[in-house]
matplotlib code that plots the C-alpha trace (Angstrom):
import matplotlib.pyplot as plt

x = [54.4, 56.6, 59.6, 58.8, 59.4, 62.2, 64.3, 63.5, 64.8, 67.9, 68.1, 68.0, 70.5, 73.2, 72.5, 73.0, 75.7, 77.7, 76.8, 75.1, 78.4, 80.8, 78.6, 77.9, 81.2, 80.4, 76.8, 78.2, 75.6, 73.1, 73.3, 72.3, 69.9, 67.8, 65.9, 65.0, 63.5, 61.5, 60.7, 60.0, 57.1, 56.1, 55.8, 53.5, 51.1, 50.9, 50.4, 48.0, 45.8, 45.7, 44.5, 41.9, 40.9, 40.9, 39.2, 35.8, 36.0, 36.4, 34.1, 31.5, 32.0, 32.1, 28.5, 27.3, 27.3, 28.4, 31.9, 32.0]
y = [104.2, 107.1, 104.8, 102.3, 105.8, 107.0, 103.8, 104.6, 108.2, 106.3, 103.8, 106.0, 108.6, 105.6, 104.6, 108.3, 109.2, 105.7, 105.4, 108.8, 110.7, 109.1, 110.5, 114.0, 114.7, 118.0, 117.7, 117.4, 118.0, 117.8, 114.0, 113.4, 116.1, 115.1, 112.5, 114.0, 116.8, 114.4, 112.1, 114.4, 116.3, 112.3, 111.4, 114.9, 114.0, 110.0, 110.9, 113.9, 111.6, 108.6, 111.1, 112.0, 108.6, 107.1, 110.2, 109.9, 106.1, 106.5, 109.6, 107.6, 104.5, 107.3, 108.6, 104.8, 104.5, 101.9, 101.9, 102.3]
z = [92.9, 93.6, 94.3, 91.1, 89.3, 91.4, 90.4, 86.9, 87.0, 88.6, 86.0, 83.2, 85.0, 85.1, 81.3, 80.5, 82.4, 81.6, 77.9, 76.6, 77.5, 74.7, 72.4, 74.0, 75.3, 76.2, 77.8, 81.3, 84.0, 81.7, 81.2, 85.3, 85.0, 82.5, 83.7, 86.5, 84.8, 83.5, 85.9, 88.9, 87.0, 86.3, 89.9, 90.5, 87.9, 88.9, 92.9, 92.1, 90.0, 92.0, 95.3, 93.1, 91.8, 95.1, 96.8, 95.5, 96.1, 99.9, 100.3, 98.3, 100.7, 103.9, 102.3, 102.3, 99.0, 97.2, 95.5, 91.5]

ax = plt.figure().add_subplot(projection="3d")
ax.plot(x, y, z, "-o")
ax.set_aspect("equal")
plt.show()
């Protein structure tokens, strides 16, 4: 997951730096930074839930219980 959302942050840095800067001339580093900013926080929040979602599935199967 982290690399399916890594080539989006490097998709949408190209468009933004190849298309975005003829019509914000002056945005300079700003136009590669942004989707990072955006992106990064992304991958956090999608790897922090899925160790939680598929924590209590293996410590319920460790218990001997079955898996919901």
């Amino acid at each position: 997951m982290t690399k399916f959302i890594a080539s989006y942050i490097a998709a949408w840095t190209a468009f933004s730096t190849a298309t975005l800067s003829h019509i914000f001339r002056h945005a300079g580093i700003i136009l590669w930074l942004w989707p990072a900013a955006i992106g990064i926080p992304a991958i956090i929040l999608t790897m922090a839930y899925y160790k939680r979602k598929f924590a209590v599935r293996t410590a319920s199967v460790a218990n001997g219980l079955a898996p919901v």
